[in-house]
mmCIF file as Biopython writes it, N, C-alpha, C and O atoms, coordinates in Angstrom:
data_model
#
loop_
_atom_site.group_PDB
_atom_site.id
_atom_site.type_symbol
_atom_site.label_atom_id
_atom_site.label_alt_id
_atom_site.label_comp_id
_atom_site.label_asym_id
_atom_site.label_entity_id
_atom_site.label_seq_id
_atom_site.pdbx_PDB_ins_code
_atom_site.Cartn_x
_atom_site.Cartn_y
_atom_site.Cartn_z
_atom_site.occupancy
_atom_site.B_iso_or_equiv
_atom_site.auth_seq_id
_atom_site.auth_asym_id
_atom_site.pdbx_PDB_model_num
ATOM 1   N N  . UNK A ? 1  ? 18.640  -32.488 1.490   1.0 0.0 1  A 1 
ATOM 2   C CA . UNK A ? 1  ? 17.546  -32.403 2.461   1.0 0.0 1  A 1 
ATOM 3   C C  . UNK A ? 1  ? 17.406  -30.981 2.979   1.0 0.0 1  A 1 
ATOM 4   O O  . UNK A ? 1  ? 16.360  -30.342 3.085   1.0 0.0 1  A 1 
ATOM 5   N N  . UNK A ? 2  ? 18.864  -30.525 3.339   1.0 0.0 2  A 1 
ATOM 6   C CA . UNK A ? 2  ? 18.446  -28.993 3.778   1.0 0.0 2  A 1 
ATOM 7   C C  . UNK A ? 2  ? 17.829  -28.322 3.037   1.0 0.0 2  A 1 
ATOM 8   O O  . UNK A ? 2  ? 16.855  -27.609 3.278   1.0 0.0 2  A 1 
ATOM 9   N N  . UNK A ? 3  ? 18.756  -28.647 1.380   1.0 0.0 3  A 1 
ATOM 10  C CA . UNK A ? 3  ? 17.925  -27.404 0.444   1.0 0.0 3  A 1 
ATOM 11  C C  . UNK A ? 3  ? 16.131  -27.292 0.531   1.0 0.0 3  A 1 
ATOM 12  O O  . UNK A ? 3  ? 15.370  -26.341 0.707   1.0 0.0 3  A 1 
ATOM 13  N N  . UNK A ? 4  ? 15.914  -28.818 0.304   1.0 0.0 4  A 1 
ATOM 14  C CA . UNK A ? 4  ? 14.698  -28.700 0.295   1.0 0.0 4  A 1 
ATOM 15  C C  . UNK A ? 4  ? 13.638  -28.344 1.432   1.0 0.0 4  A 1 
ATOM 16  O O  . UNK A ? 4  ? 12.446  -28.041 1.489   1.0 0.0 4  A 1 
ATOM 17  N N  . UNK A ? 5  ? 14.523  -28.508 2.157   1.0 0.0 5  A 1 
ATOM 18  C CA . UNK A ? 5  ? 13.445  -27.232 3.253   1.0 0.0 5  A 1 
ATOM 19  C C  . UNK A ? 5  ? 13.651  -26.017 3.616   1.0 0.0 5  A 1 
ATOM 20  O O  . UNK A ? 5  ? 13.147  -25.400 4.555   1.0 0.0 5  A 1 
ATOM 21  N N  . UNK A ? 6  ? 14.782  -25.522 2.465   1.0 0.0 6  A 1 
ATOM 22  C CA . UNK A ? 6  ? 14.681  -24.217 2.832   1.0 0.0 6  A 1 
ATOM 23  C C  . UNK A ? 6  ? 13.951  -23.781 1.762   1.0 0.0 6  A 1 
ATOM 24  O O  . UNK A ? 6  ? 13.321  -22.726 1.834   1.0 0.0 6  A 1 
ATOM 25  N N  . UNK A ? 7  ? 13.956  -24.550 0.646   1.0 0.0 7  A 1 
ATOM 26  C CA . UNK A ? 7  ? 12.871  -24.320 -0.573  1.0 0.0 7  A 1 
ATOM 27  C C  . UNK A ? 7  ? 11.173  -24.248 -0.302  1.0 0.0 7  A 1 
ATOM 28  O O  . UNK A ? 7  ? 10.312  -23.712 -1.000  1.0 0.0 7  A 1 
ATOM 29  N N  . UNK A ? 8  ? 11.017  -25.109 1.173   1.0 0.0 8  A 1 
ATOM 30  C CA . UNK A ? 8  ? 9.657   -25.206 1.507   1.0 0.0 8  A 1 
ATOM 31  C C  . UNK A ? 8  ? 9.074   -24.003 2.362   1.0 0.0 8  A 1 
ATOM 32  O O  . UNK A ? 8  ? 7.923   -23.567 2.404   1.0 0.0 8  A 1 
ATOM 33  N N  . UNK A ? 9  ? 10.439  -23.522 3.158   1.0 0.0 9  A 1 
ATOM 34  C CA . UNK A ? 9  ? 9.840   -22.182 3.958   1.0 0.0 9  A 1 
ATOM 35  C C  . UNK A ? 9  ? 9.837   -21.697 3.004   1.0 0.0 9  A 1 
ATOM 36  O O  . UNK A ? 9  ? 8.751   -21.690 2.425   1.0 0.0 9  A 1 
ATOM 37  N N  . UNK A ? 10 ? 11.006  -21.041 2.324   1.0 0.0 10 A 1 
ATOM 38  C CA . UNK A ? 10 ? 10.959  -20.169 1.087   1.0 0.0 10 A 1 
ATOM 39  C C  . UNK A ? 10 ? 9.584   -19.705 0.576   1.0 0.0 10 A 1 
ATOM 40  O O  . UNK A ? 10 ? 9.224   -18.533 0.470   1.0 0.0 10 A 1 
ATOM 41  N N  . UNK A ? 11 ? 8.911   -20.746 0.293   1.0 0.0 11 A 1 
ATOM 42  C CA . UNK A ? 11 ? 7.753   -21.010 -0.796  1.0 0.0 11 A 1 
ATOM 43  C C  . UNK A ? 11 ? 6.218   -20.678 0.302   1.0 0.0 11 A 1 
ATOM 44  O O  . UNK A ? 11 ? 5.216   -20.255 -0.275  1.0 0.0 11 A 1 
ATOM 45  N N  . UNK A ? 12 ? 6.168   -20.884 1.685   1.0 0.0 12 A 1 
ATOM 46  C CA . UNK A ? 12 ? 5.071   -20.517 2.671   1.0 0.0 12 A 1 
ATOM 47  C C  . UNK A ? 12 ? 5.470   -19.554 2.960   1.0 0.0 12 A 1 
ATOM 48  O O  . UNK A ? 12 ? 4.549   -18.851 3.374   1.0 0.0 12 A 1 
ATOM 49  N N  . UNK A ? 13 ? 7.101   -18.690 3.008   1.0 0.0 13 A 1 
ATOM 50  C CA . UNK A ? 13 ? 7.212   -17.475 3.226   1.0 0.0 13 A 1 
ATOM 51  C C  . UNK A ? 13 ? 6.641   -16.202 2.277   1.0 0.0 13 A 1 
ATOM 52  O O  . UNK A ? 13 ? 6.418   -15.039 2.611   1.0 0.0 13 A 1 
ATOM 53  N N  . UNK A ? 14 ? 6.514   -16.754 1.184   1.0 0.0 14 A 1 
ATOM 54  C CA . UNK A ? 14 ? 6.201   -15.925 -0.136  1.0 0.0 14 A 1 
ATOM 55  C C  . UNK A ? 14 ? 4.799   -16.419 0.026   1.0 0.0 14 A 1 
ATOM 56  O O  . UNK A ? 14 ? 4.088   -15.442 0.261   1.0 0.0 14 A 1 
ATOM 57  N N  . UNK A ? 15 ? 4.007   -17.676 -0.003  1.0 0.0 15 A 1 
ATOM 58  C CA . UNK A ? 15 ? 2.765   -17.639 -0.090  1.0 0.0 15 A 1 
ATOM 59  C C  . UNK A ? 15 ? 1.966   -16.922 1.028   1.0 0.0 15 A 1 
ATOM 60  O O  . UNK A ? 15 ? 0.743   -16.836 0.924   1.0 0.0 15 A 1 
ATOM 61  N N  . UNK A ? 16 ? 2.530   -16.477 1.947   1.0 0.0 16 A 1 
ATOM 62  C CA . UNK A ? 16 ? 2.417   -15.604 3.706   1.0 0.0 16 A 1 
ATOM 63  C C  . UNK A ? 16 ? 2.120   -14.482 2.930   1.0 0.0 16 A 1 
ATOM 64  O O  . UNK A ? 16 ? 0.966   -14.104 2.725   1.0 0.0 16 A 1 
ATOM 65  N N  . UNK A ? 17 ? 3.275   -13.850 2.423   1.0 0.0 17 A 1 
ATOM 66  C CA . UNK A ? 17 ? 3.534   -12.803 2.128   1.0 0.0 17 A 1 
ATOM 67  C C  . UNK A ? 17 ? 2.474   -12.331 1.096   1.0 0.0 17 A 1 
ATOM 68  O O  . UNK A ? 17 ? 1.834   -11.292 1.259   1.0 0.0 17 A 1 
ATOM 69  N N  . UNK A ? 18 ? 2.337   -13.075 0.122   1.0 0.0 18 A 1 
ATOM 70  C CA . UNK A ? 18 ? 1.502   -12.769 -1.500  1.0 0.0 18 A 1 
ATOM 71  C C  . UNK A ? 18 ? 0.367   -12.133 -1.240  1.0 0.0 18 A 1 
ATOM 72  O O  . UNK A ? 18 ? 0.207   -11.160 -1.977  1.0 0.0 18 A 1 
ATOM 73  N N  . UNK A ? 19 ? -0.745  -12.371 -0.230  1.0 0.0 19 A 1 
ATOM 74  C CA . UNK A ? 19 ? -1.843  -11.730 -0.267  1.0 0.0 19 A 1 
ATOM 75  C C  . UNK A ? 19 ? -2.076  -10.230 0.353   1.0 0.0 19 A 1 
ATOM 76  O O  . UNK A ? 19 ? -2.958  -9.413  0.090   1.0 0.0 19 A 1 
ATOM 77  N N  . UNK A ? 20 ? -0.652  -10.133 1.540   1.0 0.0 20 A 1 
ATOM 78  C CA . UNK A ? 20 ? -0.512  -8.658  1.991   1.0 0.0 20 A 1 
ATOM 79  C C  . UNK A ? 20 ? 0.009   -7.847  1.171   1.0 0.0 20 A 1 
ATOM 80  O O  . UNK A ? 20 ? -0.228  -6.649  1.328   1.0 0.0 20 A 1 
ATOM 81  N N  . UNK A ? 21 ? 0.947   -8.331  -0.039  1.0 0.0 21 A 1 
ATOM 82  C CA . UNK A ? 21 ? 1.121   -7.552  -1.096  1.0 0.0 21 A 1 
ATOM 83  C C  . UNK A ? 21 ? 0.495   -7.390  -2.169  1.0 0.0 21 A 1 
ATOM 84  O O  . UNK A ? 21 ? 0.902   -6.570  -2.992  1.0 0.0 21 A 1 
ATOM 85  N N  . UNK A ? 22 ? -0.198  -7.853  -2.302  1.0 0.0 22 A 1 
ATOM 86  C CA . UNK A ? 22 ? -1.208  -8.025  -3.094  1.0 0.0 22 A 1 
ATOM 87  C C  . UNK A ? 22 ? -2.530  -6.984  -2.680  1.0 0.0 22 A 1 
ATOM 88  O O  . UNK A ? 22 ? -3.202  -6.366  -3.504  1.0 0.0 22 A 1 
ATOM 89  N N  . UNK A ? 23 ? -2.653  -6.969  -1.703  1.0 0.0 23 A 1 
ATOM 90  C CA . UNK A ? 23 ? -3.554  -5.654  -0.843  1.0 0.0 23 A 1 
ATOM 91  C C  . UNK A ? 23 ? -3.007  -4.841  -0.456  1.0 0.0 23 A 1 
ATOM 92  O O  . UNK A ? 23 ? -3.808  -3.934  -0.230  1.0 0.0 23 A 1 
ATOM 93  N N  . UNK A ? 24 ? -1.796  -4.492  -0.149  1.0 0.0 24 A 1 
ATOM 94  C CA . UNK A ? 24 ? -1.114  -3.162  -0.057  1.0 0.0 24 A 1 
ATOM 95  C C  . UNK A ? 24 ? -1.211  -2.474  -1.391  1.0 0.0 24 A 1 
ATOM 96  O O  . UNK A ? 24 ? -1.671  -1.354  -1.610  1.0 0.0 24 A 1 
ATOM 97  N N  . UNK A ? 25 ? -0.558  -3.574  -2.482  1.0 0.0 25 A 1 
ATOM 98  C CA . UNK A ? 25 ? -0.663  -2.403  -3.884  1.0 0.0 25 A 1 
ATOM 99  C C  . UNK A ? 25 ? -2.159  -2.390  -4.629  1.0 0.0 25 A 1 
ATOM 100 O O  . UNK A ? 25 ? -2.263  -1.766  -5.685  1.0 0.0 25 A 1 
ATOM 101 N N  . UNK A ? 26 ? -3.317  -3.086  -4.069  1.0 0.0 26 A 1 
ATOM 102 C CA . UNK A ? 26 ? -4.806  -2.710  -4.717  1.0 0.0 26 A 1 
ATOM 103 C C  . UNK A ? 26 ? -4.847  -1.257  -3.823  1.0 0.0 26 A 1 
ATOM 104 O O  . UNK A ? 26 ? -4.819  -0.148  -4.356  1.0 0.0 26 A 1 
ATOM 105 N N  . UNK A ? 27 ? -4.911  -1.469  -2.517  1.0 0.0 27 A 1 
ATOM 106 C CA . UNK A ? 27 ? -5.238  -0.236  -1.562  1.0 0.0 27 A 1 
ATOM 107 C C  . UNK A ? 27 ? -4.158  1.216   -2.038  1.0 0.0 27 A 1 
ATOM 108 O O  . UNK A ? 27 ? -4.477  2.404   -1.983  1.0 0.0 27 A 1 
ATOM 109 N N  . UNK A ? 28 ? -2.727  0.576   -2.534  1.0 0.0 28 A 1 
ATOM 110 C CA . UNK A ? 28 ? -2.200  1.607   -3.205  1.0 0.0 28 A 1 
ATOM 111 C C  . UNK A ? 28 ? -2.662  2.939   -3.918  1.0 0.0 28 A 1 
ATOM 112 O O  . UNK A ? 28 ? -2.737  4.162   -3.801  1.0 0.0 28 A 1 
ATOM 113 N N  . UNK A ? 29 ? -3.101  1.089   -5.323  1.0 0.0 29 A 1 
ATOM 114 C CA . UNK A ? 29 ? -3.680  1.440   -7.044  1.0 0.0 29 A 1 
ATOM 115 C C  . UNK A ? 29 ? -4.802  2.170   -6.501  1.0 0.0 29 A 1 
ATOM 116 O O  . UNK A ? 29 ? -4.529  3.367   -6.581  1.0 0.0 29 A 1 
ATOM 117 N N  . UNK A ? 30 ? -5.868  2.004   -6.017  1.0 0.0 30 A 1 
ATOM 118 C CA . UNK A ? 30 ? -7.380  2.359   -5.407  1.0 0.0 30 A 1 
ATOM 119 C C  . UNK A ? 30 ? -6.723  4.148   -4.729  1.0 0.0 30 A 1 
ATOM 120 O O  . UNK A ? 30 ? -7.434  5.079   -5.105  1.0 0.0 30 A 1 
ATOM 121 N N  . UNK A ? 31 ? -5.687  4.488   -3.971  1.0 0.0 31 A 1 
ATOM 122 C CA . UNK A ? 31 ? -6.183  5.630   -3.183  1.0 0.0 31 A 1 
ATOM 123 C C  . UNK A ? 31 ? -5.449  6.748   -4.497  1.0 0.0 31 A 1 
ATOM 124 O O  . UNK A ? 31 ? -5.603  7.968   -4.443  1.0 0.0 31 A 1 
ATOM 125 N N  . UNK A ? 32 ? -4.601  5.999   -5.705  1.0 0.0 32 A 1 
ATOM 126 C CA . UNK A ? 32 ? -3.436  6.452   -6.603  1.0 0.0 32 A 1 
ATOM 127 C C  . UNK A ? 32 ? -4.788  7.029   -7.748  1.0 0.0 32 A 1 
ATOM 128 O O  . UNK A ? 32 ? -4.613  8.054   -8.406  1.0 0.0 32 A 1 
ATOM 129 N N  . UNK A ? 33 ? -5.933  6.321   -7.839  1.0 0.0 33 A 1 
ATOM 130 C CA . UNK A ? 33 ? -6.809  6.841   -8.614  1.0 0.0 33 A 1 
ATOM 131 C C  . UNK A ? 33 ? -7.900  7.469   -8.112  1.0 0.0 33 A 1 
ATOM 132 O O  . UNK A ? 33 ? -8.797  7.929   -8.819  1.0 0.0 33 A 1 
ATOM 133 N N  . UNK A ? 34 ? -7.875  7.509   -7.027  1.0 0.0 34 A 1 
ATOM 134 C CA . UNK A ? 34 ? -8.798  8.449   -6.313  1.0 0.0 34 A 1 
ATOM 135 C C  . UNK A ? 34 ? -8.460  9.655   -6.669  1.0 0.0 34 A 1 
ATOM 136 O O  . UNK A ? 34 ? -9.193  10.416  -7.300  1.0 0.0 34 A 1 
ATOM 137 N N  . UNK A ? 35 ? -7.190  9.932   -6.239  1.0 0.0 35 A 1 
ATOM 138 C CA . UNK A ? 35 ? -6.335  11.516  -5.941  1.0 0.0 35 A 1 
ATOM 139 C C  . UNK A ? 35 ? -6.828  11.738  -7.639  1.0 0.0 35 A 1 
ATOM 140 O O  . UNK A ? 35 ? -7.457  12.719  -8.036  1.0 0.0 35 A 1 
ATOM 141 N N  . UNK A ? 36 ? -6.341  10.490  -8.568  1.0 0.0 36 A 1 
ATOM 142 C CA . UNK A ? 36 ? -6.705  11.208  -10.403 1.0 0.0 36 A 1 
ATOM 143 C C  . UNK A ? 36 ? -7.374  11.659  -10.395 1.0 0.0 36 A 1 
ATOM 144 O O  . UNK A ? 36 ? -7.304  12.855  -10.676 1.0 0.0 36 A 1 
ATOM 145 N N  . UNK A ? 37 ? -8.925  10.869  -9.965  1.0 0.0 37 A 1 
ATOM 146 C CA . UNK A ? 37 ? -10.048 11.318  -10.341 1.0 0.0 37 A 1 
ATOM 147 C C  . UNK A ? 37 ? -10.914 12.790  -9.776  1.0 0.0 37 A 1 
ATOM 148 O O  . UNK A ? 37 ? -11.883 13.387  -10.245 1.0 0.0 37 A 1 
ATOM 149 N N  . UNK A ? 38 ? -9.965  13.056  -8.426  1.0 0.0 38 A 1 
ATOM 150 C CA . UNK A ? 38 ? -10.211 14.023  -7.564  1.0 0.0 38 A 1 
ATOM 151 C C  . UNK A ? 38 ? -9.408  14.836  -8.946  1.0 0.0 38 A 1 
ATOM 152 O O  . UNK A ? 38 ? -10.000 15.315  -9.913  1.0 0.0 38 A 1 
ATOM 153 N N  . UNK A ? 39 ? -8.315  14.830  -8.779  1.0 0.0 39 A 1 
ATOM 154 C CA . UNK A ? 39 ? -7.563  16.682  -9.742  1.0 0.0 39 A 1 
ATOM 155 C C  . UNK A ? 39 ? -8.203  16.358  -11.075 1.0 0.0 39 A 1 
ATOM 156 O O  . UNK A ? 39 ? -8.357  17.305  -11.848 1.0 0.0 39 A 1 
ATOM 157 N N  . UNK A ? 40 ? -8.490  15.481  -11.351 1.0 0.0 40 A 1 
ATOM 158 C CA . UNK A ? 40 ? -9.287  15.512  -13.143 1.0 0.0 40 A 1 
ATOM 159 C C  . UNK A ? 40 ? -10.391 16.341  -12.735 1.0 0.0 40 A 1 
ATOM 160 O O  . UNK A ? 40 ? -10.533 17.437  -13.278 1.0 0.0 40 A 1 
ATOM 161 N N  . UNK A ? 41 ? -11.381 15.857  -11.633 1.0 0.0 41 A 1 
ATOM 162 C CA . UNK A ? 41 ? -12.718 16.727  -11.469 1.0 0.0 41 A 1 
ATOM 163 C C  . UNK A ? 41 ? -12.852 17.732  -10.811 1.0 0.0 41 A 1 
ATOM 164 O O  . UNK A ? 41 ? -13.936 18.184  -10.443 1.0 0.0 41 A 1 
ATOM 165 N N  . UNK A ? 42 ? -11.607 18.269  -10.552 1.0 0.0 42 A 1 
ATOM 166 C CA . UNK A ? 42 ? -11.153 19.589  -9.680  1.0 0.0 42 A 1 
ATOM 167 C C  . UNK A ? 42 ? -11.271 20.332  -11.413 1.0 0.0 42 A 1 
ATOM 168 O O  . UNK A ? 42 ? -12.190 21.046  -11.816 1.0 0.0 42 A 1 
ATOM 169 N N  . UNK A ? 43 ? -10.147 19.928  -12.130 1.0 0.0 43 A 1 
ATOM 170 C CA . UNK A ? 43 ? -9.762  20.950  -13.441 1.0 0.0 43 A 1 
ATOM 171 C C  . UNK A ? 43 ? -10.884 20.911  -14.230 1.0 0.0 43 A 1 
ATOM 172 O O  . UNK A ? 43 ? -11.186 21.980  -14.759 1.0 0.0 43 A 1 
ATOM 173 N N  . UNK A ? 44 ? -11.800 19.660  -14.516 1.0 0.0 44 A 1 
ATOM 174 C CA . UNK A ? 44 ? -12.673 20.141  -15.224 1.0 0.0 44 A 1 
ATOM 175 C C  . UNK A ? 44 ? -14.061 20.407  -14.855 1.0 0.0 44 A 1 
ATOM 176 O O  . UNK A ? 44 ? -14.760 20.411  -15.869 1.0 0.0 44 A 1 
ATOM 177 N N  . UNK A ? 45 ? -14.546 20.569  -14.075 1.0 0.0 45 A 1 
ATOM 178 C CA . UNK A ? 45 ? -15.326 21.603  -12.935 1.0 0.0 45 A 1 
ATOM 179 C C  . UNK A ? 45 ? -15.525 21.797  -11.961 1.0 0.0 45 A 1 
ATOM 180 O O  . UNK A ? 45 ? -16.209 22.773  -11.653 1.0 0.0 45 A 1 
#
């Protein structure tokens, strides 16, 4: 019985979690290709 409710927070703790990580690393990926696209169009004009 315990396990299984620590299996149930477990599982709303990670489903809590999934969408702020999930938008931390788009907002990451997104500012990680900005900066590319900035020094690519810095070097080539």
């Amino acid at each position: 019985m315990v396990n299984s409710l620590s299996y149930v927070i477990f599982y709303a703790y990670l489903l809590y979690l999934f969408p702020c990580m999930v938008y931390c690393l788009f907002s990451n990926l997104n500012g990680w290709m900005y900066v590319c696209l900035q020094s690519h169009r810095e070097r080539s004009g």
